[in-house]
C-alpha positions as YAML, in Angstrom:
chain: A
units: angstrom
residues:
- id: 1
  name: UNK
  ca: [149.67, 147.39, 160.13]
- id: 2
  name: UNK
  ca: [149.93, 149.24, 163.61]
- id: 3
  name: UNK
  ca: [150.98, 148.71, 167.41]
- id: 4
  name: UNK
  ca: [149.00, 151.24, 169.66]
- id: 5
  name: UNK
  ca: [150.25, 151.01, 173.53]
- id: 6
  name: UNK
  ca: [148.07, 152.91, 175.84]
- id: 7
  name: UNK
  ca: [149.67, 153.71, 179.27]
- id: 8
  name: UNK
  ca: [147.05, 152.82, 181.62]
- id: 9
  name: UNK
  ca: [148.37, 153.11, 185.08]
- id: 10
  name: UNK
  ca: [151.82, 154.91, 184.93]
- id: 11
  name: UNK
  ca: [153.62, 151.54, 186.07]
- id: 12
  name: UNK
  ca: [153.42, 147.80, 183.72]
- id: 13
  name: UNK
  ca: [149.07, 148.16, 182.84]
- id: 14
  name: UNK
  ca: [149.34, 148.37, 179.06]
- id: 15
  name: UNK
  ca: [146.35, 148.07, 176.63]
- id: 16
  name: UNK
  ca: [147.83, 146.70, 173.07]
- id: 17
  name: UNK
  ca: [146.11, 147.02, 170.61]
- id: 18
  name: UNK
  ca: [147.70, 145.30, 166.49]
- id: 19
  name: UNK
  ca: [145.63, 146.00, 163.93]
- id: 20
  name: UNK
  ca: [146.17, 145.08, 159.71]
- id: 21
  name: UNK
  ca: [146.11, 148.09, 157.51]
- id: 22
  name: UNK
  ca: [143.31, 148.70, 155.82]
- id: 23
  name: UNK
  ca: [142.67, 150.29, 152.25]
- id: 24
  name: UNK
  ca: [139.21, 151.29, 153.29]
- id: 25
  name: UNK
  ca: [137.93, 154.01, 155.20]
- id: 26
  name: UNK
  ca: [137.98, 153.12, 159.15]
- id: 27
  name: UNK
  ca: [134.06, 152.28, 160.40]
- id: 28
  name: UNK
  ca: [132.76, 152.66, 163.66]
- id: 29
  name: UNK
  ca: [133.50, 150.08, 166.38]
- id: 30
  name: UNK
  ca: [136.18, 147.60, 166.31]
- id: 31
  name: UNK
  ca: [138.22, 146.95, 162.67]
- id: 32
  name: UNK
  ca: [138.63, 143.66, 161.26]
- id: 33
  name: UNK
  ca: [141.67, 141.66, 162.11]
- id: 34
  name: UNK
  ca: [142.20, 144.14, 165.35]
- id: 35
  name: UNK
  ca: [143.59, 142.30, 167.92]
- id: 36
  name: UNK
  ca: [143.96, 143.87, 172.03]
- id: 37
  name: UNK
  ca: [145.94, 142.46, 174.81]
- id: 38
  name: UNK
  ca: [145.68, 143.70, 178.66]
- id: 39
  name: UNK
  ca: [148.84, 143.48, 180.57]
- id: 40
  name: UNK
  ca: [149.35, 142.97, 184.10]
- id: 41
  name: UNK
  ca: [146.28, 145.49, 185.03]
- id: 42
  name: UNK
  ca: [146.21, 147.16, 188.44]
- id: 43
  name: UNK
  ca: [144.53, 150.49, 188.85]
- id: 44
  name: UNK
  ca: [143.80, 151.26, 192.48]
- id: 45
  name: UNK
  ca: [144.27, 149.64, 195.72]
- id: 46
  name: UNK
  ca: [147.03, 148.37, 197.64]
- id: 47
  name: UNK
  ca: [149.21, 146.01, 196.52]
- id: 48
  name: UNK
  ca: [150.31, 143.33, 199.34]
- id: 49
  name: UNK
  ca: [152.74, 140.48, 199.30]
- id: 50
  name: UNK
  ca: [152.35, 138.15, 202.73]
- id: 51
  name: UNK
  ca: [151.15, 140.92, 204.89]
- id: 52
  name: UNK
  ca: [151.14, 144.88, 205.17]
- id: 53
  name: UNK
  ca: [154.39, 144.57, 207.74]
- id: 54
  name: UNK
  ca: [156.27, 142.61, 205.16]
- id: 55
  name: UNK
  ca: [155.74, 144.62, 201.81]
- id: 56
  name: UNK
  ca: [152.73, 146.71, 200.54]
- id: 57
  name: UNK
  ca: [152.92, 149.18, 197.65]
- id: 58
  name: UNK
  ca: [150.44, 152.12, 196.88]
- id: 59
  name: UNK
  ca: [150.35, 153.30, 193.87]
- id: 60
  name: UNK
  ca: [151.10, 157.53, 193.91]
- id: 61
  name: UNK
  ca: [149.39, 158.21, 190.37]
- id: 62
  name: UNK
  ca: [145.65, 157.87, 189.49]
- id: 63
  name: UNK
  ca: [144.90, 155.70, 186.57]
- id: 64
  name: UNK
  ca: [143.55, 156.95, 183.16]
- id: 65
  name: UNK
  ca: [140.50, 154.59, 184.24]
- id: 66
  name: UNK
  ca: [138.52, 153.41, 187.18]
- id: 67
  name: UNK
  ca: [137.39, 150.40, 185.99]
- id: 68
  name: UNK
  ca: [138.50, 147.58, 183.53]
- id: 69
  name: UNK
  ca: [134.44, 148.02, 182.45]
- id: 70
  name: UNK
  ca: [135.62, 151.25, 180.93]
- id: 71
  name: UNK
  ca: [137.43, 149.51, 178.18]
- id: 72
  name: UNK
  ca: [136.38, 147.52, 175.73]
- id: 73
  name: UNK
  ca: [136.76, 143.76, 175.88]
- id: 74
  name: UNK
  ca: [140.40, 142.68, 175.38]
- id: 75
  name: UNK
  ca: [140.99, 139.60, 173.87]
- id: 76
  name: UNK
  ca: [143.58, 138.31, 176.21]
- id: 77
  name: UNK
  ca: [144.75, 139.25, 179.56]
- id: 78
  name: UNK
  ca: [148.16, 138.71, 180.31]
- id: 79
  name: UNK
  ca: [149.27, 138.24, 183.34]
- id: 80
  name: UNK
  ca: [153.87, 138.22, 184.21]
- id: 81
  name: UNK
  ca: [154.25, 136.88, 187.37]
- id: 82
  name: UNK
  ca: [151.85, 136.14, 190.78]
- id: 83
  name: UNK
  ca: [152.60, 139.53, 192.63]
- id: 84
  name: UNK
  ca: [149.87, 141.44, 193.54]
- id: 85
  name: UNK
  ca: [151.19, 144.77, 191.44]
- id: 86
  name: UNK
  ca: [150.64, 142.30, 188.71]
- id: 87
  name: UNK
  ca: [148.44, 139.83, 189.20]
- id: 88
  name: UNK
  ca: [146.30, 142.06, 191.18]
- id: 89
  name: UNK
  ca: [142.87, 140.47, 192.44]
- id: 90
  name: UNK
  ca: [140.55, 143.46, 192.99]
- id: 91
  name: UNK
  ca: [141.16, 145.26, 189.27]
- id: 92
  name: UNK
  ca: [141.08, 141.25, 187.77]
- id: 93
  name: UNK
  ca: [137.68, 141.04, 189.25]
- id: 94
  name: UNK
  ca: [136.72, 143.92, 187.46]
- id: 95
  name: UNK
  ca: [136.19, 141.52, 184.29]
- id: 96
  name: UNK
  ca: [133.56, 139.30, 183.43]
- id: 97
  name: UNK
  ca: [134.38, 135.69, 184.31]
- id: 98
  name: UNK
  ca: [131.60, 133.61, 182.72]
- id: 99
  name: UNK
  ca: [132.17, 131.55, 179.97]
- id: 100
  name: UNK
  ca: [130.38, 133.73, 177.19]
- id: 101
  name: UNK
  ca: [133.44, 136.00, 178.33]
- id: 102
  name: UNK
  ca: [135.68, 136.40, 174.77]
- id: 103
  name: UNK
  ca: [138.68, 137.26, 177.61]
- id: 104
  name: UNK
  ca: [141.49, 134.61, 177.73]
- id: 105
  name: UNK
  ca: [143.60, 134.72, 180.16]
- id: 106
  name: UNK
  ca: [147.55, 133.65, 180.10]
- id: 107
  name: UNK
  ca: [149.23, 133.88, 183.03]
- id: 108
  name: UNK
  ca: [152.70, 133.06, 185.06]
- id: 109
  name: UNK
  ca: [151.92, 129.64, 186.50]
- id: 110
  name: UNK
  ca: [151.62, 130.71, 189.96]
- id: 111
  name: UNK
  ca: [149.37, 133.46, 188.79]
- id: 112
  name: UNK
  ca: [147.20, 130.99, 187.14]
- id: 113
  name: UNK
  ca: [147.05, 128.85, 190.24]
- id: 114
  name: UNK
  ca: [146.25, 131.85, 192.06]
- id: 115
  name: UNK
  ca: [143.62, 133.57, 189.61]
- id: 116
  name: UNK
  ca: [141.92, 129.71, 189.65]
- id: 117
  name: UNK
  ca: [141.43, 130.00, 193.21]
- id: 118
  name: UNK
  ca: [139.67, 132.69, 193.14]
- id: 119
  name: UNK
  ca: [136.81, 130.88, 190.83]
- id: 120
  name: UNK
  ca: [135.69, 134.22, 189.58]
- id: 121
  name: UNK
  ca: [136.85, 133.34, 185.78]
- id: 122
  name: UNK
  ca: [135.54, 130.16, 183.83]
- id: 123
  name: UNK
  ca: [138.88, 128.14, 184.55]
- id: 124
  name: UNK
  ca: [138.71, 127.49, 180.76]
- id: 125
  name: UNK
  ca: [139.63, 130.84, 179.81]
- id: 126
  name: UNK
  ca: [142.66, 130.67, 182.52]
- id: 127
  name: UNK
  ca: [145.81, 129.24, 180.91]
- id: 128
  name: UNK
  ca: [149.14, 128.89, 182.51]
- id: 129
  name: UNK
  ca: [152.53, 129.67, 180.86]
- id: 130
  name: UNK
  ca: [154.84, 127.15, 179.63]
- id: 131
  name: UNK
  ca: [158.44, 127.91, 179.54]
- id: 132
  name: UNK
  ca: [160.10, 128.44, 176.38]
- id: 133
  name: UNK
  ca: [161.47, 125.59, 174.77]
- id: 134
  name: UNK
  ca: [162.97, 126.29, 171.33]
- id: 135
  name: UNK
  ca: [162.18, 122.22, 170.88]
- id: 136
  name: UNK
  ca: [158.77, 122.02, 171.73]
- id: 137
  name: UNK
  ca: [156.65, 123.65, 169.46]
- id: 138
  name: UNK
  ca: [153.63, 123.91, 171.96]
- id: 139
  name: UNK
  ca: [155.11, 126.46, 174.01]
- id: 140
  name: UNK
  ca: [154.59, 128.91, 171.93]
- id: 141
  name: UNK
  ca: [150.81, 129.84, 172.34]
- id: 142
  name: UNK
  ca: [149.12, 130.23, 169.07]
- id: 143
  name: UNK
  ca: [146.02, 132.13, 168.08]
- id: 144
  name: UNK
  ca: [144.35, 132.65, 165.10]
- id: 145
  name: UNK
  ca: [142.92, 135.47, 163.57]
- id: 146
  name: UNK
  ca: [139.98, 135.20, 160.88]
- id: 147
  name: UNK
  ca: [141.20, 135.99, 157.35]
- id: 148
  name: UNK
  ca: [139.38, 139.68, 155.98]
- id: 149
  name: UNK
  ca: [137.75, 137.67, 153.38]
- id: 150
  name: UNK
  ca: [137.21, 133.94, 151.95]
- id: 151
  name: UNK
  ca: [139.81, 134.14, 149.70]
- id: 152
  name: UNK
  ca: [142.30, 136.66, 152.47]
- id: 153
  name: UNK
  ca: [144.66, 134.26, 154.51]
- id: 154
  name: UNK
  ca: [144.19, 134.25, 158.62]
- id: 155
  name: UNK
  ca: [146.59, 136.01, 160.51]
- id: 156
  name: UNK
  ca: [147.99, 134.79, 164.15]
- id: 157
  name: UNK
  ca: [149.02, 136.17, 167.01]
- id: 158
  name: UNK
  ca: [152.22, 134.45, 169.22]
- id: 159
  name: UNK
  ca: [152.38, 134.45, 172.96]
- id: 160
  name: UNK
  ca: [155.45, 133.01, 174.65]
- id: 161
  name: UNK
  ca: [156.62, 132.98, 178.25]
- id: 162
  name: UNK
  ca: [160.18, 133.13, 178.96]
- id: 163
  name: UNK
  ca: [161.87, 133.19, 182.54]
- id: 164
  name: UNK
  ca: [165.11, 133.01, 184.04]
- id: 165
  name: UNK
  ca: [166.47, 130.13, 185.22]
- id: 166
  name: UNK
  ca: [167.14, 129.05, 189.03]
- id: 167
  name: UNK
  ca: [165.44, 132.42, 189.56]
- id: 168
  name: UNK
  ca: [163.84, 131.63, 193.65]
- id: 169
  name: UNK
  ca: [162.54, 135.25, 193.61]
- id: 170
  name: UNK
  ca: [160.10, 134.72, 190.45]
- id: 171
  name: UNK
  ca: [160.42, 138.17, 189.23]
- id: 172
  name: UNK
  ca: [162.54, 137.88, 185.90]
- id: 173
  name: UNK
  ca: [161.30, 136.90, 182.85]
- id: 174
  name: UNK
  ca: [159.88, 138.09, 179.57]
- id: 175
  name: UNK
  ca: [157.06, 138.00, 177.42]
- id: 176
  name: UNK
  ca: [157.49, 137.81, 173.53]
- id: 177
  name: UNK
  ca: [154.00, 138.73, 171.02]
- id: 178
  name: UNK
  ca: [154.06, 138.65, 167.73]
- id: 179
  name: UNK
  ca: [150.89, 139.41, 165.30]
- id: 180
  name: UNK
  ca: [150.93, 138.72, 162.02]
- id: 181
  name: UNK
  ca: [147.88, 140.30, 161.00]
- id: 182
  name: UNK
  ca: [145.08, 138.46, 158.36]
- id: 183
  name: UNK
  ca: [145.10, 139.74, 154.82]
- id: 184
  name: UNK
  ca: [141.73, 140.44, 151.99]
- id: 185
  name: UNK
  ca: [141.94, 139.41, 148.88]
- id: 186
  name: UNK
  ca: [141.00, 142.69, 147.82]
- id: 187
  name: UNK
  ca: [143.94, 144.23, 149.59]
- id: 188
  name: UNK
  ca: [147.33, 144.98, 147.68]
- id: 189
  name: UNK
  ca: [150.63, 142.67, 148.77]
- id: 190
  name: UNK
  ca: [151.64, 144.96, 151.73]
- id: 191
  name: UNK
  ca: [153.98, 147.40, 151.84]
- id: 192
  name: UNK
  ca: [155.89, 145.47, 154.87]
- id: 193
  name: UNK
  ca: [156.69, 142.24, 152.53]
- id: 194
  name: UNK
  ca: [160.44, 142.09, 151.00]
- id: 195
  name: UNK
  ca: [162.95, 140.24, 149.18]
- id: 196
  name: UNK
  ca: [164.75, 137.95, 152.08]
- id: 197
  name: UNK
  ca: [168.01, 136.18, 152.13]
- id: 198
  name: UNK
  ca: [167.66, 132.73, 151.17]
- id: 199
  name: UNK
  ca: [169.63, 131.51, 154.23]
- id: 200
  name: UNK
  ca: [168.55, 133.03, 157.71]
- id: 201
  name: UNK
  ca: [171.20, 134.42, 159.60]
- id: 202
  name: UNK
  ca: [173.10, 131.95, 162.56]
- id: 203
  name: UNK
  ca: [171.91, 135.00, 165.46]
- id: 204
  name: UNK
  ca: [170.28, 138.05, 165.71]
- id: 205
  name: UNK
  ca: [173.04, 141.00, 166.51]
- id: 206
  name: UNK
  ca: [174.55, 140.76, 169.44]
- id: 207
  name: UNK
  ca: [177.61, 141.96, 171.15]
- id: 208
  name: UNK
  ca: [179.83, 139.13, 169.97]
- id: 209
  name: UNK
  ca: [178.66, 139.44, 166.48]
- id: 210
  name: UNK
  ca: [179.18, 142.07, 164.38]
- id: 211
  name: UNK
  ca: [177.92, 140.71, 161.09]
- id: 212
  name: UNK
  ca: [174.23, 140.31, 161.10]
- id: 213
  name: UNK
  ca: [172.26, 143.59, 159.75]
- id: 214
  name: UNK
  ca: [168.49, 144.69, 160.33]
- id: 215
  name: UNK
  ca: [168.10, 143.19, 157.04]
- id: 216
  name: UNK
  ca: [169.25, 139.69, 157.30]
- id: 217
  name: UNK
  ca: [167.27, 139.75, 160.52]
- id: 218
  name: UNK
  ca: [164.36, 137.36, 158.92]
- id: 219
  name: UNK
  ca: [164.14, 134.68, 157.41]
- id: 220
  name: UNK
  ca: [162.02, 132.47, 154.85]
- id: 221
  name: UNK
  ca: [160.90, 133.64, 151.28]
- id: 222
  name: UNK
  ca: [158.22, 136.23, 151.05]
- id: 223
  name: UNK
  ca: [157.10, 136.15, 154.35]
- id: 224
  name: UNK
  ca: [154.94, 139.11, 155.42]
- id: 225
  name: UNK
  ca: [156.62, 141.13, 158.07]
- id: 226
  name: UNK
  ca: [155.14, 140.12, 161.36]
- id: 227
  name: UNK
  ca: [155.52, 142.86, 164.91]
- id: 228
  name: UNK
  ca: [156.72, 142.21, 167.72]
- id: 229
  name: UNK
  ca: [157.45, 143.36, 171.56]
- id: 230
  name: UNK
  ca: [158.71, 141.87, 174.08]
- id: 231
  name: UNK
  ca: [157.36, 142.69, 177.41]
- id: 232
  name: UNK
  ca: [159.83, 142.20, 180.46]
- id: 233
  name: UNK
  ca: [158.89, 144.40, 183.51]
- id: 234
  name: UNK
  ca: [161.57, 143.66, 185.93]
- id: 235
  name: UNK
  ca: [164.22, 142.55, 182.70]
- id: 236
  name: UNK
  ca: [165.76, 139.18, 182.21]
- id: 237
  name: UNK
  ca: [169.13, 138.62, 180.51]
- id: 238
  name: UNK
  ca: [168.96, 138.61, 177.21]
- id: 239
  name: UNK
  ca: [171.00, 135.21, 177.08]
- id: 240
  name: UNK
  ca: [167.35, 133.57, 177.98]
- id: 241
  name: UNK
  ca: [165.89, 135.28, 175.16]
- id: 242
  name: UNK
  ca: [168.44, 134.60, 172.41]
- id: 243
  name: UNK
  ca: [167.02, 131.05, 171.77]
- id: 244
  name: UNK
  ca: [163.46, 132.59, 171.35]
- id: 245
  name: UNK
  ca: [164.76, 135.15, 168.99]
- id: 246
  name: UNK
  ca: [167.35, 132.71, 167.05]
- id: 247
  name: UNK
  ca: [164.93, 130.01, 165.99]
- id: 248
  name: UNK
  ca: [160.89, 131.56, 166.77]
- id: 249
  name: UNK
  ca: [161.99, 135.33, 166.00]
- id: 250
  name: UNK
  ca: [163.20, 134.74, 163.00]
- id: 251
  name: UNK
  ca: [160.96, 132.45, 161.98]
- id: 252
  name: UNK
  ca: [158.45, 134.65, 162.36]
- id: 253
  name: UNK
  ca: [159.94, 137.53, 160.30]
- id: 254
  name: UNK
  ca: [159.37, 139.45, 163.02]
- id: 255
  name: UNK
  ca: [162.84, 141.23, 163.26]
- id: 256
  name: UNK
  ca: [163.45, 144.29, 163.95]
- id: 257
  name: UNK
  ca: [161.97, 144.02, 167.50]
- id: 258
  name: UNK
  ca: [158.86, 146.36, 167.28]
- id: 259
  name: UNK
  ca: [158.48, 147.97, 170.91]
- id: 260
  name: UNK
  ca: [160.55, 146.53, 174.32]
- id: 261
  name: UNK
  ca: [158.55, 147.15, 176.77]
- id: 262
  name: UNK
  ca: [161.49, 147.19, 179.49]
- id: 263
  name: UNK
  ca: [162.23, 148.91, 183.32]
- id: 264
  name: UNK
  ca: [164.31, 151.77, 182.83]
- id: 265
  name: UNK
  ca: [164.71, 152.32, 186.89]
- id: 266
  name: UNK
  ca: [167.44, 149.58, 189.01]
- id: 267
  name: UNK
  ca: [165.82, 148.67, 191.58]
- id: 268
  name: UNK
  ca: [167.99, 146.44, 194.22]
- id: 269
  name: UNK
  ca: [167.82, 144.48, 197.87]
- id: 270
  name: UNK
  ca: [169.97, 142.84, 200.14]
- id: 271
  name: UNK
  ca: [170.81, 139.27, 198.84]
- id: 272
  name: UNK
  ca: [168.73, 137.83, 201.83]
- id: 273
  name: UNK
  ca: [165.76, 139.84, 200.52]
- id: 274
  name: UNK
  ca: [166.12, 138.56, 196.64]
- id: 275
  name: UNK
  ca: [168.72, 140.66, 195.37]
- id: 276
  name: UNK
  ca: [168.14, 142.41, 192.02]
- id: 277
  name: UNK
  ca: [164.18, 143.33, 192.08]
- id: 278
  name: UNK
  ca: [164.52, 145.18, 188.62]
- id: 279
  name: UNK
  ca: [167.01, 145.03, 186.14]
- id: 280
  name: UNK
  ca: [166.68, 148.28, 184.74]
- id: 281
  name: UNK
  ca: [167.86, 150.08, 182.05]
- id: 282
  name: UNK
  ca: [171.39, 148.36, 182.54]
- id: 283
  name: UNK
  ca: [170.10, 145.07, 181.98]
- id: 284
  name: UNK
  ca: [167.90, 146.20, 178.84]
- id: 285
  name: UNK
  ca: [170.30, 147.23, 176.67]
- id: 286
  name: UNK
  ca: [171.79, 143.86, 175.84]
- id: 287
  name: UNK
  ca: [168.02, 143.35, 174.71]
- id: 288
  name: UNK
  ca: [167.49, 146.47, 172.65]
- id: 289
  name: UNK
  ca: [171.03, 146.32, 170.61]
- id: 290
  name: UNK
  ca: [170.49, 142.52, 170.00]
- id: 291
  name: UNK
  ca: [167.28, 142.89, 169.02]
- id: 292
  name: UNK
  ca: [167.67, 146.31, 166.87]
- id: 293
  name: UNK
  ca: [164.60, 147.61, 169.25]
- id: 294
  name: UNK
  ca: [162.44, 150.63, 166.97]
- id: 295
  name: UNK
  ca: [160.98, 151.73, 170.56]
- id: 296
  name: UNK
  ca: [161.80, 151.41, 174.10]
- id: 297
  name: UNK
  ca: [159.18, 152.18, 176.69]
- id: 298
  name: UNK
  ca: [159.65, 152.92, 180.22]
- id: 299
  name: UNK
  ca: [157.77, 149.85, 182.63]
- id: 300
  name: UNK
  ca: [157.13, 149.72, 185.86]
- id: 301
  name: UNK
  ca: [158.83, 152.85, 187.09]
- id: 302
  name: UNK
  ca: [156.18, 154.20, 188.55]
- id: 303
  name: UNK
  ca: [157.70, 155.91, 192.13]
- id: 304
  name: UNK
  ca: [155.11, 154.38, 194.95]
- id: 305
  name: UNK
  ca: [154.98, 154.73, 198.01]
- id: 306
  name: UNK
  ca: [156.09, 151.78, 200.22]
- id: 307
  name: UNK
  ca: [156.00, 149.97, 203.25]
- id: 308
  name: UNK
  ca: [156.90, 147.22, 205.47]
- id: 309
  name: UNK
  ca: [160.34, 145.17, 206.84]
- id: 310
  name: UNK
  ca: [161.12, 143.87, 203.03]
- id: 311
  name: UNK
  ca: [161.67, 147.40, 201.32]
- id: 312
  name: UNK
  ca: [163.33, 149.10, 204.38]
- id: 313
  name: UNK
  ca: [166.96, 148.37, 202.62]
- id: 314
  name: UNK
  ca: [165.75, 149.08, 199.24]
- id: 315
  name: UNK
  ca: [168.20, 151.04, 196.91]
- id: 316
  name: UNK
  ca: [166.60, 152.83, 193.53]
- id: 317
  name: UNK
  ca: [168.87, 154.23, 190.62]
- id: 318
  name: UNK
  ca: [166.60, 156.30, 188.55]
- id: 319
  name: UNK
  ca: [167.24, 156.58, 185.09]
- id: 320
  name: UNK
  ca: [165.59, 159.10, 182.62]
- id: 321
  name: UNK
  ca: [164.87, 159.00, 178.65]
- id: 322
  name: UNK
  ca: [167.77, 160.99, 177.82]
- id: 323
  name: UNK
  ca: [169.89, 158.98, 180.36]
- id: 324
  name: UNK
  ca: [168.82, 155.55, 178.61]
- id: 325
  name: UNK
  ca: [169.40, 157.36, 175.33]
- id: 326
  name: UNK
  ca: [172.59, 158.11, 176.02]
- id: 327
  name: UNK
  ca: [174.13, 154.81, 177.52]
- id: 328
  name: UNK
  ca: [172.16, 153.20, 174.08]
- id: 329
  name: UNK
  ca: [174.78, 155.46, 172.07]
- id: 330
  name: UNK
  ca: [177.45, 154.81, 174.30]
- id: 331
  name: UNK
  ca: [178.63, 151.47, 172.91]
- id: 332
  name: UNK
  ca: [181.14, 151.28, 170.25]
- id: 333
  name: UNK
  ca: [178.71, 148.44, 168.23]
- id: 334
  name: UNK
  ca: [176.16, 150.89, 168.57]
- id: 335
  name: UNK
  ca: [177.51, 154.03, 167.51]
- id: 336
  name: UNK
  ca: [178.54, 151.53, 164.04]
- id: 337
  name: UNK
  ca: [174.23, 150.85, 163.99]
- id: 338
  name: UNK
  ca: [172.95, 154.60, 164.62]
- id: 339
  name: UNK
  ca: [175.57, 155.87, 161.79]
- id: 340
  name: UNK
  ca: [174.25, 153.04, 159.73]
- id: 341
  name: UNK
  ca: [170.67, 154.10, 160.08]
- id: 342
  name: UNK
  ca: [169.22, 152.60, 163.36]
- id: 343
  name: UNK
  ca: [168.83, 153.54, 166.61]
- id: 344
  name: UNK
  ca: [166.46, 153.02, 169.31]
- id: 345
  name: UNK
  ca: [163.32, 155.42, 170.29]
- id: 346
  name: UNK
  ca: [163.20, 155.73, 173.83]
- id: 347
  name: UNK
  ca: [159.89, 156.66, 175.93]
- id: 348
  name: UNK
  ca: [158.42, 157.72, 178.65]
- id: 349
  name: UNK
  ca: [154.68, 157.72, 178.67]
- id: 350
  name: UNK
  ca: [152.61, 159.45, 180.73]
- id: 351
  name: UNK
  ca: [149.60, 157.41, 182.04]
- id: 352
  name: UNK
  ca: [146.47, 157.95, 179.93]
- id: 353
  name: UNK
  ca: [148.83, 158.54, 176.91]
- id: 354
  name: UNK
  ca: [148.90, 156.71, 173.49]
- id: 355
  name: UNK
  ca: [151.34, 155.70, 171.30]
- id: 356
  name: UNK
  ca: [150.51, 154.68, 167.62]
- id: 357
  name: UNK
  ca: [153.26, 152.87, 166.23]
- id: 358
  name: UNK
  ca: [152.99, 151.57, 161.82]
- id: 359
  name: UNK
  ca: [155.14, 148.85, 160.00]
...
């Protein structure tokens, strides 16, 4: 099976796209069992929080397209938080909104007020995040994909919304995806199945624990590897994504993390302004050594140009591939994982670029 990421605006609009392997030749159009998400899309026009004088952001790098029309339908829309560089209103509007729509939309909860209010989209296909919970098994969003064939098995796809606590600015959290893609009977077992422990292990890897491997990061017997990616533009601590991994993660088989979609840049304000805007690449690595990350791509680093009272005291620490490469090796634990085998891909993508990415 395959990630491909394509890098849509330079910034945080990615087009997903999972899709099973296949032992036939590829036909034209859409495969089987594909599967595309659209995150946070904005691809022209200003982006304005209260008013021009407070904050406004243009964007200093044309987009690969012009139009969301230039794309084919994505299956969900998925929208981080309610600020206009994410949940942007003009490039939204750009997609259909009537009910025969096969769009779903899953937003931030603000966003989804917000997007609502706009009654451009069927308010059936707009669905508001609900926090993780490791206890409450309906907030994790579930969605099925048809099996290849009668006798094939469906596969899902996993959607779960994870912020940070007592967070008043609204601009830290993460998204975790898995897809678990549908098998054919006429397919052989895949490649990406394995022997398992038969007891999971207490935690993913982290920096307190030393003992956990990339292999006794799953858990259940014969479960087909499932991908994954968590998408966290502005970063959250990985402490508010340890129960998701612990219990859903791992649950899912779906260790390894796949791709982290992460900041690279630290972006920070005066505490009367909200503080830390972006995490950065500090704040990622927790994530990407806990989770054994295969890929880390650069989000929302996108150098615009800005205005207005709220970004006058702004500070930006830029950090580059080879600089996030570098602190990733820096780490005693991690220096034990890259001799052992592992390390962490780290990428830059230019905008219109695609990334093709197989388990």
């Amino acid at each position: 099976m395959s990630l491909t990421v394509k890098n849509l605006n330079n910034d945080s609009t990615f087009l997903l796209e999972f899709a099973p392997a296949t032992q036939f030749p590829p036909s034209p159009g859409r495969s089987p069992g594909t599967f595309t998400i659209l995150l946070d899309p904005w691809l022209s026009g200003p982006s304005t929080i209260y008013h021009p004088a407070f904050a406004v952001a243009h964007k200093t790098t044309i987009s690969s397209i012009s139009s969301l029309a230039q794309i084919p339908e994505p299956d969900v829309v998925l929208i981080s938080q309610n600020k206009p560089d994410h949940c942007h209103e003009e490039t939204l509007r750009q997609l259909r909104g009537d009910s025969s729509s096969k769009t779903q939309i899953f937003a931030e909860p603000g966003a989804a007020r917000r997007i609502r209010r706009w009654k451009h989209f069927d308010p059936d296909h707009v669905h508001a995040f609900e926090r993780f919970d490791a206890k409450k098994a309906d907030s994790v969003r579930r969605i099925m994909i048809p099996a290849l064939s009668p006798d094939g098995r469906p596969g899902e796809v996993t959607i779960t919304f994870i912020p940070a606590k007592f967070d008043l600015s609204g601009l830290h959290n993460a998204v975790g995806i898995t897809y678990r893609p549908p098998s054919s009977a006429q397919m052989f077992a895949p490649a990406s199945s394995f022997d398992l422990p038969l007891t999971p292990p207490d935690s993913p890897r982290s920096h307190s624990t030393s003992t956990s491997t990339a292999s006794t990061l799953v858990a259940g017997p014969m479960r087909e590897k499932t991908m994954s990616l968590i998408y966290s533009p502005h970063g959250v601590s990985y402490p508010h994504i340890r129960p998701y991994a612990e219990t859903h993660l791992v649950h899912e088989a779906a260790l390894p993390l796949t791709v982290l979609l992460h900041s690279f840049d630290r972006v920070e304000n005066p505490w009367y302004l909200g503080g830390n805007i972006s995490a950065g690449s500090p704040g990622g690595l927790e994530i990407a050594q806990s989770l054994l990350a295969k890929t880390w791509i650069s989000a929302h680093d996108e150098e615009k140009r800005n205005g207005g009272i709220a970004v006058k005291s702004t500070y930006t620490k830029r950090y580059s591939a080879d600089d996030v490469q570098r602190m990733l090796r820096g780490g005693e634990e991690l220096s034990k994982s890259v001799k052992g085998g592992w390390q962490t891909d780290v990428v830059t993508m230019n905008v219109g670029q695609v990334m093709k990415m197989t388990v």
